[in-house]
LUMLODO-274110 format. One record per residue (C-alpha): x, y, z; residue number from 1; residue in one letter. Coordinates in steps of 0.25 Angstrom, whole numbers. Layout:
<kemars>
<X=X | Y=Y | Z=Z | k=NUM | r=A>
...
</kemars>
This chain:
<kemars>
<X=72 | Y=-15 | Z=52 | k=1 | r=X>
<X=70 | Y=-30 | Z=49 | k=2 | r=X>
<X=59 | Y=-37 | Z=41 | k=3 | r=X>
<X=54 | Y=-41 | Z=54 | k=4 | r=X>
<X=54 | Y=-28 | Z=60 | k=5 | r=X>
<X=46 | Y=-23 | Z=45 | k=6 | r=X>
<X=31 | Y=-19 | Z=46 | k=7 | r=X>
<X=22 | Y=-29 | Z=39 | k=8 | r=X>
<X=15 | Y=-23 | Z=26 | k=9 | r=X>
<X=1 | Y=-19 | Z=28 | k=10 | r=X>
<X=-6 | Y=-28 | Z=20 | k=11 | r=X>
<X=-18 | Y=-25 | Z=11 | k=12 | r=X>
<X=-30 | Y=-33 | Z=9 | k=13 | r=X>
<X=-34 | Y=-41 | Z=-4 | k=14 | r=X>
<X=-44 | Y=-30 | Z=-8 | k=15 | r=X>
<X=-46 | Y=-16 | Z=-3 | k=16 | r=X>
<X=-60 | Y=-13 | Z=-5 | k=17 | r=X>
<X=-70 | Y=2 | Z=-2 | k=18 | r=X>
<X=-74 | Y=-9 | Z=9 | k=19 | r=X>
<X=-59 | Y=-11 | Z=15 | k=20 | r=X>
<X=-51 | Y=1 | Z=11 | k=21 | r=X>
<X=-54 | Y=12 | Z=24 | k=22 | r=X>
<X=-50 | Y=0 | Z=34 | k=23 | r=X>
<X=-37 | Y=-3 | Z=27 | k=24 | r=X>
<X=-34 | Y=10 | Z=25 | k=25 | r=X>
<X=-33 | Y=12 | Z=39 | k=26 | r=X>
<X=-25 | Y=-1 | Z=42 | k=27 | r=X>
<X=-15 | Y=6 | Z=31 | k=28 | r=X>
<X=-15 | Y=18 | Z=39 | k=29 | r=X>
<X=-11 | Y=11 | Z=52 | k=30 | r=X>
<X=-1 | Y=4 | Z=45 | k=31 | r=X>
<X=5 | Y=16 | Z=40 | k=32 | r=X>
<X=4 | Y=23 | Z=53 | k=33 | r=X>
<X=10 | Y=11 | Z=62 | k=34 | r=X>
<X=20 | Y=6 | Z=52 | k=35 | r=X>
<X=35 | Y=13 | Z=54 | k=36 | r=X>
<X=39 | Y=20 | Z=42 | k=37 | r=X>
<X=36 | Y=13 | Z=27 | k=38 | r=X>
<X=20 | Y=7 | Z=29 | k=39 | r=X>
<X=21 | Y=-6 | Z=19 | k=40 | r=X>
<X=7 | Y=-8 | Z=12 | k=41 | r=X>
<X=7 | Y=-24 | Z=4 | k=42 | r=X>
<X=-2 | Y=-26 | Z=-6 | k=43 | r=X>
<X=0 | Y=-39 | Z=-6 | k=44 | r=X>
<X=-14 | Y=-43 | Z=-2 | k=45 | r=X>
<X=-22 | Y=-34 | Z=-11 | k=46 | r=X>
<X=-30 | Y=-43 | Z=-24 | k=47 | r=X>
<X=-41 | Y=-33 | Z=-28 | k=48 | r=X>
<X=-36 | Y=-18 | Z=-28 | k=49 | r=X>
<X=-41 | Y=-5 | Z=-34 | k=50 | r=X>
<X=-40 | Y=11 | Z=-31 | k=51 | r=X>
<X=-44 | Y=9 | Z=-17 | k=52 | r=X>
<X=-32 | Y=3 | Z=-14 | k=53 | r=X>
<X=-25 | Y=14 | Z=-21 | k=54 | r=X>
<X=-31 | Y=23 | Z=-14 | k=55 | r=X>
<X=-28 | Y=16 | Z=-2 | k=56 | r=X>
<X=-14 | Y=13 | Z=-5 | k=57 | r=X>
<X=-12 | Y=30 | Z=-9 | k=58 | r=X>
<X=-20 | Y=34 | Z=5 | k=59 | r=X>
<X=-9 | Y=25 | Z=12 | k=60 | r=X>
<X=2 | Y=33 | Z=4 | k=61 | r=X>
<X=-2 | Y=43 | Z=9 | k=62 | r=X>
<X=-4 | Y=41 | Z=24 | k=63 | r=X>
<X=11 | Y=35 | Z=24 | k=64 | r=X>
<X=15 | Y=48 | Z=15 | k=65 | r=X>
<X=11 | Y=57 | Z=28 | k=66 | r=X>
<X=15 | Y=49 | Z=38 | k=67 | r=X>
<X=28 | Y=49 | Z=31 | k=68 | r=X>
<X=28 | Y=34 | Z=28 | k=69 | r=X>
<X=34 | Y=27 | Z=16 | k=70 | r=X>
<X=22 | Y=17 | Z=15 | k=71 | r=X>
<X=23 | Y=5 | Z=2 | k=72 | r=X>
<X=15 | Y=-2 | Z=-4 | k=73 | r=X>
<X=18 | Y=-17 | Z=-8 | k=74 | r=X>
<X=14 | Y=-27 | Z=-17 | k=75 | r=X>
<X=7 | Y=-19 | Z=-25 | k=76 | r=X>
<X=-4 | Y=-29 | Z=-34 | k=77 | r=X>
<X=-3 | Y=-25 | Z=-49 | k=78 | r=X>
<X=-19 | Y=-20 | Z=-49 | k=79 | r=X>
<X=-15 | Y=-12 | Z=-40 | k=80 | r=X>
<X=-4 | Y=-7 | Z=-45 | k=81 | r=X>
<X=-10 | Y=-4 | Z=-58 | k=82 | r=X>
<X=-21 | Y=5 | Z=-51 | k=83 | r=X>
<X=-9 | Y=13 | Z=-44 | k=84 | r=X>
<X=-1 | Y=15 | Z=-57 | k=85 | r=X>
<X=-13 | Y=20 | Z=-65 | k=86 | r=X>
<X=-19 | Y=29 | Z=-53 | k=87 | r=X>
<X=-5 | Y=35 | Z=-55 | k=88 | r=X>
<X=1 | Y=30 | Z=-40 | k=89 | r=X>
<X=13 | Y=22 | Z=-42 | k=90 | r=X>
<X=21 | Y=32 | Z=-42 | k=91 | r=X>
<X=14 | Y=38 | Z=-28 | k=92 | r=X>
<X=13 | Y=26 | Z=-21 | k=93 | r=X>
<X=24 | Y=17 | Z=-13 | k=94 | r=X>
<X=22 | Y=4 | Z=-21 | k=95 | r=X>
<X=32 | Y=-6 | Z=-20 | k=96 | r=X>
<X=30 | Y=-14 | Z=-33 | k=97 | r=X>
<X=43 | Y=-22 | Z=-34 | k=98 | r=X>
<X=35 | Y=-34 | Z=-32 | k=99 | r=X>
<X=27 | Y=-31 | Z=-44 | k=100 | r=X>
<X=42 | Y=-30 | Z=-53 | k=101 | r=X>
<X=37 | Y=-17 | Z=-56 | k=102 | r=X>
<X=49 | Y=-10 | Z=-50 | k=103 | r=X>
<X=61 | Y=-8 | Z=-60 | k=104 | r=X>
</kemars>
């Protein structure tokens, strides 16, 4: 497959909020549904984040888990990598944290 033929990343929001979460939980389940085999989730966008995007991000897993998809999730900011590491979920979760230079 070439980079042209490769899915665009599902892109998060600056903030995910109690107000924002049940919408783009949904868009994330599409996404996972409609894309091939390997769902990408960027975090890129995301400024302010707390358990509920773990949350999210863990209910996400684990539609790709029964749909037999191996889903990632990118660009990990630190905040939010410091809430997944001490809820115990970095080992669980698909995180691609090269970009961080926190892979040997």
């Amino acid at each position: 497959m070439s980079d042209a033929d490769t899915p665009e990343p599902f892109r998060l929001p600056p903030e995910i909020t109690f107000a924002n979460v049940i919408p783009l939980r949904d868009d994330g389940e599409r996404f996972i549904r409609d894309d091939l085999e390997s769902p990408e989730f960027s975090l890129a966008g995301l400024k302010i984040s707390n358990s509920t995007a773990v949350a999210l991000l863990l209910g996400w897993f684990r539609r790709a888990h029964r749909m037999g998809k191996a889903i990632v999730f990118t660009d990990i900011p630190e905040d939010l990598l410091n809430i997944i590491e001490v809820s115990g979920l970095s080992e669980v979760l698909p995180l691609q944290t090269d970009s961080l230079g926190t892979d040997p």
